[in-house]
VEXMARFI-56757 format. One record per atom (N, C-alpha, C): residue number from 1; residue in one letter; x, y, z. Coordinates in steps of 0.02 Angstrom, whole numbers, padded with zeros to 5 digits. Example, Ala and Ser with C-alpha at 12.3 -4.5 7.8 and 13.67 -1.06 7.14 Angstrom:
// residues 2
k, r, u, v, w
1, A, 00660, -00284, 00390
1, A, 00615, -00225, 00390
1, A, 00660, -00165, 00390
2, S, 00642, -00112, 00354
2, S, 00684, -00053, 00357
2, S, 00645, 00002, 00394
***
This chain:
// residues 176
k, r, u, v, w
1, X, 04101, 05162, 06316
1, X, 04155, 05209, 06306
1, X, 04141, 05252, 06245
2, X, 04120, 05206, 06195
2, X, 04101, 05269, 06149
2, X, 04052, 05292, 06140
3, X, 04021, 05295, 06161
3, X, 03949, 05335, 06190
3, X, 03963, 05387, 06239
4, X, 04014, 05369, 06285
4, X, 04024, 05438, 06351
4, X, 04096, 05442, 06350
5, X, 04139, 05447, 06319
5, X, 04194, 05451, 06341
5, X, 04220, 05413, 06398
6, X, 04280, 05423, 06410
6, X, 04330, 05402, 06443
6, X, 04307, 05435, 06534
7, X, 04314, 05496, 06526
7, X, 04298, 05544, 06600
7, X, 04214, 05505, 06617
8, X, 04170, 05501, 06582
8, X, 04101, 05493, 06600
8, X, 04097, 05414, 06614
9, X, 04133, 05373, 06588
9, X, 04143, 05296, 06591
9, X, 04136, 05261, 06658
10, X, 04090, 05229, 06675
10, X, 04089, 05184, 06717
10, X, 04064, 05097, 06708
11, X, 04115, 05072, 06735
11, X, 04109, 05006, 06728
11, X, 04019, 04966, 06753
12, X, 03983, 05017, 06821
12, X, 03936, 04990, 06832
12, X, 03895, 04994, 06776
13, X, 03872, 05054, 06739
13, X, 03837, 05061, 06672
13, X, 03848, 04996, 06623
14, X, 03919, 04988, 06609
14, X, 03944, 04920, 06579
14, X, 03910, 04881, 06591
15, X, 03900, 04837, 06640
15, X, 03863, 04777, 06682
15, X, 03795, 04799, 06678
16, X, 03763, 04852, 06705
16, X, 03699, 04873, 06711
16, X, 03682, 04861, 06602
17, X, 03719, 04880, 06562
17, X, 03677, 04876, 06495
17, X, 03667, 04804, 06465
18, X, 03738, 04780, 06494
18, X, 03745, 04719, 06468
18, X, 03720, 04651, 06514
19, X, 03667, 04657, 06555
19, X, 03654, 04634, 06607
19, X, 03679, 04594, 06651
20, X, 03750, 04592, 06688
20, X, 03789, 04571, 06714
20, X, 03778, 04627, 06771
21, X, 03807, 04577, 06846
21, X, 03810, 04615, 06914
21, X, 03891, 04663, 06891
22, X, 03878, 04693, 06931
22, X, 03955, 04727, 06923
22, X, 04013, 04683, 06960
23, X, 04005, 04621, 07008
23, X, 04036, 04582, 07018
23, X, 04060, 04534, 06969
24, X, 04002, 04511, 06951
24, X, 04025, 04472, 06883
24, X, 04082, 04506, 06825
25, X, 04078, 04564, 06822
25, X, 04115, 04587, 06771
25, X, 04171, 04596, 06783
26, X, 04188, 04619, 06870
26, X, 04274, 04625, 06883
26, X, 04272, 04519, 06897
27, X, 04244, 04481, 06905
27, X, 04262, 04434, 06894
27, X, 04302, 04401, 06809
28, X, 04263, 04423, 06763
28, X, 04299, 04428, 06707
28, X, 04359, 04464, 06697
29, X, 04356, 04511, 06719
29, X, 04418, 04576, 06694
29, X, 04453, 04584, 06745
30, X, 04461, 04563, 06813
30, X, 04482, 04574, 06851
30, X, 04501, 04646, 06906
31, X, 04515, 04706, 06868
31, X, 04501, 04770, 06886
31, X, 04480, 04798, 06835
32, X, 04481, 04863, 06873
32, X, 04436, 04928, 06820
32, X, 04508, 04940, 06765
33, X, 04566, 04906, 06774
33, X, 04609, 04934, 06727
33, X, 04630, 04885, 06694
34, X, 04604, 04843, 06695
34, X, 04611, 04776, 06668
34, X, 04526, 04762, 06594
35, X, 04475, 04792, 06641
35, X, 04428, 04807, 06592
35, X, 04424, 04884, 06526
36, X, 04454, 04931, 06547
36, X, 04482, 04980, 06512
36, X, 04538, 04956, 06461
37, X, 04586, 04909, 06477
37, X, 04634, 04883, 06442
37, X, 04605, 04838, 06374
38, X, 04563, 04796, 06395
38, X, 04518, 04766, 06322
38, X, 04479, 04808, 06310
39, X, 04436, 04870, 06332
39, X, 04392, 04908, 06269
39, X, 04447, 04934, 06241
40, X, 04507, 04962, 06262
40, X, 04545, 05008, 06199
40, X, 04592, 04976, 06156
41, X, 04582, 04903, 06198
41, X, 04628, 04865, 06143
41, X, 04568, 04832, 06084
42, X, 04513, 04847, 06103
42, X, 04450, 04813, 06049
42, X, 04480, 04879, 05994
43, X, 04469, 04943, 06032
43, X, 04455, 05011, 05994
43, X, 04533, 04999, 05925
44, X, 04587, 04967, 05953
44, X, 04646, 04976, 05910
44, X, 04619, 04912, 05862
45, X, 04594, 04864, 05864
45, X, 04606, 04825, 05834
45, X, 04531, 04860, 05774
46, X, 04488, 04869, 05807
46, X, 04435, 04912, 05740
46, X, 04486, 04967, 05702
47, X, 04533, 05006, 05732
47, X, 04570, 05063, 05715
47, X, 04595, 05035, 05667
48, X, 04637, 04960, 05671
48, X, 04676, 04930, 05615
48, X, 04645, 04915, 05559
49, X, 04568, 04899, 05574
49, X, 04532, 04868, 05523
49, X, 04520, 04911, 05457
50, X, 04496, 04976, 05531
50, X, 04480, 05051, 05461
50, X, 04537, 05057, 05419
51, X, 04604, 05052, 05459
51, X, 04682, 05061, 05417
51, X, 04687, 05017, 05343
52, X, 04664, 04962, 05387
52, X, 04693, 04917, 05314
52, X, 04654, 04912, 05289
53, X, 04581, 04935, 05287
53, X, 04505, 04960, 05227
53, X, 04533, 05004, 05183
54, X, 04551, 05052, 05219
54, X, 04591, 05125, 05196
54, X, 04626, 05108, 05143
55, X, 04671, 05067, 05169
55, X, 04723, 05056, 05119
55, X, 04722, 04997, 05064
56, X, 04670, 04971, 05095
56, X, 04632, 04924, 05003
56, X, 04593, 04972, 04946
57, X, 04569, 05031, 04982
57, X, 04545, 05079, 04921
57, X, 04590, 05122, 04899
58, X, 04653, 05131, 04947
58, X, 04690, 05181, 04913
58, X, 04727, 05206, 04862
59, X, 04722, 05137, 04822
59, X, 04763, 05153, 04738
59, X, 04836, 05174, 04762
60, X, 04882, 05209, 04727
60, X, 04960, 05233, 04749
60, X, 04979, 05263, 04780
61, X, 04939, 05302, 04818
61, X, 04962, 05361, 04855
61, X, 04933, 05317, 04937
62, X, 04975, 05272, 04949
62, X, 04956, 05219, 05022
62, X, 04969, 05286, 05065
63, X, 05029, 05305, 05082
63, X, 05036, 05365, 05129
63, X, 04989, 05403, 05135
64, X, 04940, 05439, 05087
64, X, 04903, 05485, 05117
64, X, 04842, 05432, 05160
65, X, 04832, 05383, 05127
65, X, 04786, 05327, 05139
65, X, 04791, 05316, 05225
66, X, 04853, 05294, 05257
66, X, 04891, 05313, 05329
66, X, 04867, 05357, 05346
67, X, 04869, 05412, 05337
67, X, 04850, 05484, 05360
67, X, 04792, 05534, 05379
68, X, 04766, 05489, 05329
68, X, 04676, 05525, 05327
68, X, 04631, 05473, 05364
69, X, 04672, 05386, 05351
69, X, 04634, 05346, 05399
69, X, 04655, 05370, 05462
70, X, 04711, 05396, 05491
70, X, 04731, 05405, 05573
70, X, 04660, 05456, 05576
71, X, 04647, 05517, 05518
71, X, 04615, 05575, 05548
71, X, 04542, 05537, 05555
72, X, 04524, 05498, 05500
72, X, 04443, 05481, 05491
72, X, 04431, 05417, 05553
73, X, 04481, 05395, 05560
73, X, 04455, 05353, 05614
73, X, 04430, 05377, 05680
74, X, 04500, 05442, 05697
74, X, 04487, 05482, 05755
74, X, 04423, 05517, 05767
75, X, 04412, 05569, 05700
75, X, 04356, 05601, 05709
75, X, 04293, 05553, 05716
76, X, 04281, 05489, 05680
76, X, 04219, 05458, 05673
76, X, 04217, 05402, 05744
77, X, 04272, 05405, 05781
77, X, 04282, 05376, 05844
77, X, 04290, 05405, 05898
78, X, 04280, 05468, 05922
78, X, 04325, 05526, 05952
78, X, 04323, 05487, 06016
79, X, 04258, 05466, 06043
79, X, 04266, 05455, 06115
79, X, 04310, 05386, 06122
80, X, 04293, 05344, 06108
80, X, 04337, 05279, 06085
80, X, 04419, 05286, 06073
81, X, 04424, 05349, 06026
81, X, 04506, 05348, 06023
81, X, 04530, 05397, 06063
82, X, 04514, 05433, 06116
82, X, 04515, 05486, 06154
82, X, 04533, 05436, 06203
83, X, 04493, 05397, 06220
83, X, 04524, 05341, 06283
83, X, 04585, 05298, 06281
84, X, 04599, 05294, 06217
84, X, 04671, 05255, 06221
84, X, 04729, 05293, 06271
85, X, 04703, 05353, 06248
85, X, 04758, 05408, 06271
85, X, 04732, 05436, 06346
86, X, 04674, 05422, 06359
86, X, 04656, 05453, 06424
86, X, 04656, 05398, 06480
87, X, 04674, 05339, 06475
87, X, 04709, 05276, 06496
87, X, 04759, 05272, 06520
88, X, 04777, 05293, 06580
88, X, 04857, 05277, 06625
88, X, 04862, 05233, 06657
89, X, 04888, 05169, 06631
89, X, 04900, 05129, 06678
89, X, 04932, 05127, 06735
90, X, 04910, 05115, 06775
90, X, 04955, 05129, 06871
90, X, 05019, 05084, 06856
91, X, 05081, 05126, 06887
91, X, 05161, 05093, 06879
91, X, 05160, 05028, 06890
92, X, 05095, 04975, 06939
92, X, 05124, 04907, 06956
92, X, 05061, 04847, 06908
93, X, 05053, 04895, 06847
93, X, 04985, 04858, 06817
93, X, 05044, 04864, 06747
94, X, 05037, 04776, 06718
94, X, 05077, 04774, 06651
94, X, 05026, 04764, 06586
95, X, 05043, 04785, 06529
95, X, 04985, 04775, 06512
95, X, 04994, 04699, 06462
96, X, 04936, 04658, 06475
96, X, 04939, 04592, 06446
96, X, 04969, 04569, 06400
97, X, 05004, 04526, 06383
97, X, 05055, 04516, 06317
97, X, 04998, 04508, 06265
98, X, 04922, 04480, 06253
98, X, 04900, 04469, 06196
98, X, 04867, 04553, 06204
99, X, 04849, 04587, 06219
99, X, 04838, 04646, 06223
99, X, 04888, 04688, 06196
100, X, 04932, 04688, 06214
100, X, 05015, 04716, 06164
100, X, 05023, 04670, 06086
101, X, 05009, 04627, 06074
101, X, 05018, 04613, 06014
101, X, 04959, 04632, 05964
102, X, 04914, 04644, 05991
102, X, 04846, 04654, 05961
102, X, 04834, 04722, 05957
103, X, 04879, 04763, 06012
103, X, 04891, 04846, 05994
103, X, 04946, 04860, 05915
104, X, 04977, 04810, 05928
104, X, 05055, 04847, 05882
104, X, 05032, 04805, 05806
105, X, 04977, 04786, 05800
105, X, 04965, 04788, 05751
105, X, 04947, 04830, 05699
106, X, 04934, 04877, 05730
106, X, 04925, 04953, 05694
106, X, 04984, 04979, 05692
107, X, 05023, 04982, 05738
107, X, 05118, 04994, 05711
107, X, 05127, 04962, 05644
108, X, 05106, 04894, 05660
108, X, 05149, 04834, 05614
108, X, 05112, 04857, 05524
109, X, 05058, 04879, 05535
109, X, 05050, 04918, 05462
109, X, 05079, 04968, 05428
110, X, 05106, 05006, 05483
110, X, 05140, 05088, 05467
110, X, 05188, 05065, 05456
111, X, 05226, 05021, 05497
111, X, 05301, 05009, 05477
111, X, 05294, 04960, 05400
112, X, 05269, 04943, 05402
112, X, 05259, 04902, 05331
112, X, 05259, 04933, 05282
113, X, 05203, 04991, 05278
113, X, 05209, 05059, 05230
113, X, 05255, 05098, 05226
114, X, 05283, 05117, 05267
114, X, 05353, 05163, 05260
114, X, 05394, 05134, 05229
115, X, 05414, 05083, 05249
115, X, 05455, 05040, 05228
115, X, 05470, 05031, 05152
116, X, 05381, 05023, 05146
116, X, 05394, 05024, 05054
116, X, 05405, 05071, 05026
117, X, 05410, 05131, 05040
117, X, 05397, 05189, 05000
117, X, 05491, 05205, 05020
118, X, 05528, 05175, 05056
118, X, 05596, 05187, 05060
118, X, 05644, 05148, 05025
119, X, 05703, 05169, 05024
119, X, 05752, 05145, 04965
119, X, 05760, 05063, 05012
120, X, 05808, 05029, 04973
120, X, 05830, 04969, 05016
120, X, 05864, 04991, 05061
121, X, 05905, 05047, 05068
121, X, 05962, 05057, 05102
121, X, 05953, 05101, 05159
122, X, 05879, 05124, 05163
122, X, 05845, 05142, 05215
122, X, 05803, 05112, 05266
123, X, 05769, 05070, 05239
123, X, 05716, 05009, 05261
123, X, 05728, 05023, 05333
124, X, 05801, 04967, 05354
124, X, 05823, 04979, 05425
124, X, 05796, 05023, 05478
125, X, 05763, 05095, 05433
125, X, 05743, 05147, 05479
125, X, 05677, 05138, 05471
126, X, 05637, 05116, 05455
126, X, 05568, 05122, 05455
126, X, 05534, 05114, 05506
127, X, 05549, 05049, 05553
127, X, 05520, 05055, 05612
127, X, 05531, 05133, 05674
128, X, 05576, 05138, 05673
128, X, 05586, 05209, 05696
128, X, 05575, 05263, 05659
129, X, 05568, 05290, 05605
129, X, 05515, 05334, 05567
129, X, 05468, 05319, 05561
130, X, 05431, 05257, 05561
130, X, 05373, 05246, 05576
130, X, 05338, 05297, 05637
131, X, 05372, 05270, 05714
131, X, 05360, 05296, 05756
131, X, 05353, 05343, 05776
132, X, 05398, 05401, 05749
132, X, 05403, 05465, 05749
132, X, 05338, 05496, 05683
133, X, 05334, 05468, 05635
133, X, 05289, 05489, 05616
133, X, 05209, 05481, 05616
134, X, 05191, 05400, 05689
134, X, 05139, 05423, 05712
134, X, 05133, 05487, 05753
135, X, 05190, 05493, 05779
135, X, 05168, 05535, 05841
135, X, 05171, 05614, 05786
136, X, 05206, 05623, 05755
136, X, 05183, 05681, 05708
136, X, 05125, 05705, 05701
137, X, 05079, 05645, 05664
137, X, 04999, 05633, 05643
137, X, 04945, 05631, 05681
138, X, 04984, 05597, 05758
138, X, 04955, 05596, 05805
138, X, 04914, 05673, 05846
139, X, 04995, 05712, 05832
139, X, 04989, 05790, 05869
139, X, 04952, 05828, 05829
140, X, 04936, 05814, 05752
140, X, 04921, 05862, 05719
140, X, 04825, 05835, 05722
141, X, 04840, 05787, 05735
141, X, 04736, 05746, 05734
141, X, 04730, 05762, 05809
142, X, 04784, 05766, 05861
142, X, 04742, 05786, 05923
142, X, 04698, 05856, 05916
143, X, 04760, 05904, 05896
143, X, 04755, 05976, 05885
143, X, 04692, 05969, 05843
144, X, 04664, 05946, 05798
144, X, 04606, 05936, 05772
144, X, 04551, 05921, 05818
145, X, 04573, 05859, 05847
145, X, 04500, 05843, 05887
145, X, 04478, 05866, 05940
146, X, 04541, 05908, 05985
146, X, 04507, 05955, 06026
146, X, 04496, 06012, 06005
147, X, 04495, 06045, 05940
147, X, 04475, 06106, 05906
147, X, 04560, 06175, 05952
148, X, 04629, 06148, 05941
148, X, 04659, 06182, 05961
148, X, 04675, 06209, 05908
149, X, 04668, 06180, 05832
149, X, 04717, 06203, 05766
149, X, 04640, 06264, 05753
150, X, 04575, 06231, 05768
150, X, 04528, 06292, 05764
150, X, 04541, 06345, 05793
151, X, 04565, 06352, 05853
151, X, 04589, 06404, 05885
151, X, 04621, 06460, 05844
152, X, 04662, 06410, 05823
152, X, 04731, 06426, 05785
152, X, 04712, 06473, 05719
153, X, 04665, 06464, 05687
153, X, 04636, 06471, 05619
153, X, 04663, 06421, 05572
154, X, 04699, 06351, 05579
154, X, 04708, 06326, 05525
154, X, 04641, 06272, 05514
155, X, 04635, 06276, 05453
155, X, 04591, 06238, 05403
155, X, 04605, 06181, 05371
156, X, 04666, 06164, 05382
156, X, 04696, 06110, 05324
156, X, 04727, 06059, 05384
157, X, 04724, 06035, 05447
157, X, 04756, 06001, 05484
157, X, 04781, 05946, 05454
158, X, 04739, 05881, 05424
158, X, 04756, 05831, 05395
158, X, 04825, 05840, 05346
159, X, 04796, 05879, 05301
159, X, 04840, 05896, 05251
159, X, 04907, 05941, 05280
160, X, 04915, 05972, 05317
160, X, 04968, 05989, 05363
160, X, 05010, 05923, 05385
161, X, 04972, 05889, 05414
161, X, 05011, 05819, 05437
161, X, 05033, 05787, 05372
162, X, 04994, 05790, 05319
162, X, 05024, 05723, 05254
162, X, 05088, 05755, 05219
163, X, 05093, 05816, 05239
163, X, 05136, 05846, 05209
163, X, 05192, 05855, 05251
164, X, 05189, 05864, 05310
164, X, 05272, 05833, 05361
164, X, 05277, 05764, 05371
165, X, 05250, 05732, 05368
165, X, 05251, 05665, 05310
165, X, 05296, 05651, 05268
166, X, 05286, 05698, 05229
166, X, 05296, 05661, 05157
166, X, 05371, 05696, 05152
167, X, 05370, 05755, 05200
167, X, 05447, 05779, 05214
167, X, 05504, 05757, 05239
168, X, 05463, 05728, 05294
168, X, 05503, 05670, 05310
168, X, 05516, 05608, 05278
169, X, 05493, 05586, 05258
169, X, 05509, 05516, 05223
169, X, 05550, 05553, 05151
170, X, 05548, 05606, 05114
170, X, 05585, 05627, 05066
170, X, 05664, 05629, 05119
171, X, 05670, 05662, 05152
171, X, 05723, 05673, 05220
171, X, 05763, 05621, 05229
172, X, 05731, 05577, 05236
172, X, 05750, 05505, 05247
172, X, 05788, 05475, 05189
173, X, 05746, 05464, 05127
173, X, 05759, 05439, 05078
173, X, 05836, 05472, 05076
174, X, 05842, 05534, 05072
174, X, 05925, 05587, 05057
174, X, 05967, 05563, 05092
175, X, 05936, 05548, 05162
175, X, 05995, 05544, 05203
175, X, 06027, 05461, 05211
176, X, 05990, 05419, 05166
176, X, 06025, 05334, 05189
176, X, 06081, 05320, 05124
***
């Protein structure tokens, strides 16, 4: 996957590198969306690792630390974190309970961080500003990684995102 993306990805290549029949391998994983489901849940759990690296060097400013790890992970992962998102699971496929806990561990950091940087009397909201402010960071690192903010002429994407950020969580703080 991170070598060819998501679109170029085939499971026989999988088996063919790793020398397994391609039977053998839906014997492990059971389908092709069942084997897609553990590489991108491998990809979140490295994602978390870079996060919480990030945020052992970050000294006080943890938030930008959040922010630049979402961008540096993306860019230095593109094909890898491009597939989380290029991953639709079919309506009658659930996705595994240890697979969901091993994703939201990268939530479970953000919400942790927000959290601190809010009054006591806000906290309550962190998990839901959390959320809203991946998907903030999220839109502003896509627009990056498919070169749409290039389009655009902006230069500063990251720093665009740390800064509706940091608007928000000021926002927040006013309003609890």
């Amino acid at each position: 996957m991170a070598d060819v993306g998501f679109a170029r990805f085939s499971a026989r290549e999988v088996a063919k590198r790793i020398g397994y029949s391609i039977g053998t391998l839906y014997n492990v994983f059971g389908t092709y969306d069942q084997l897609i489901i553990a590489i991108n849940t491998r990809t979140f759990v490295l994602w978390t690792d870079y996060i919480r690296e990030a945020l052992s060097k970050s000294g006080d400013d943890r938030i930008r630390a959040l922010v630049e790890g979402y961008f540096g992970f993306a860019r230095g992962n593109r094909n890898a974190w491009m597939a989380i998102y290029d991953h639709h699971l079919p309506p009658d496929v659930t996705m595994p309970p240890e697979h969901d806990l091993l994703r939201g561990q990268l939530t479970d950091v953000v919400v942790e961080e927000v959290r601190a940087v809010l009054s006591p009397e806000c906290q309550v909201e962190a998990p839901r500003l959390a959320r809203s402010l991946v998907a903030t960071v999220h839109g502003h690192c896509m627009f990056d990684i498919n070169g749409s903010f290039a389009l655009m002429g902006e230069k500063e994407p990251m720093a665009m995102a740390l800064a509706r950020v940091r608007e928000s969580l000021t926002a927040t703080r006013g309003s609890c």
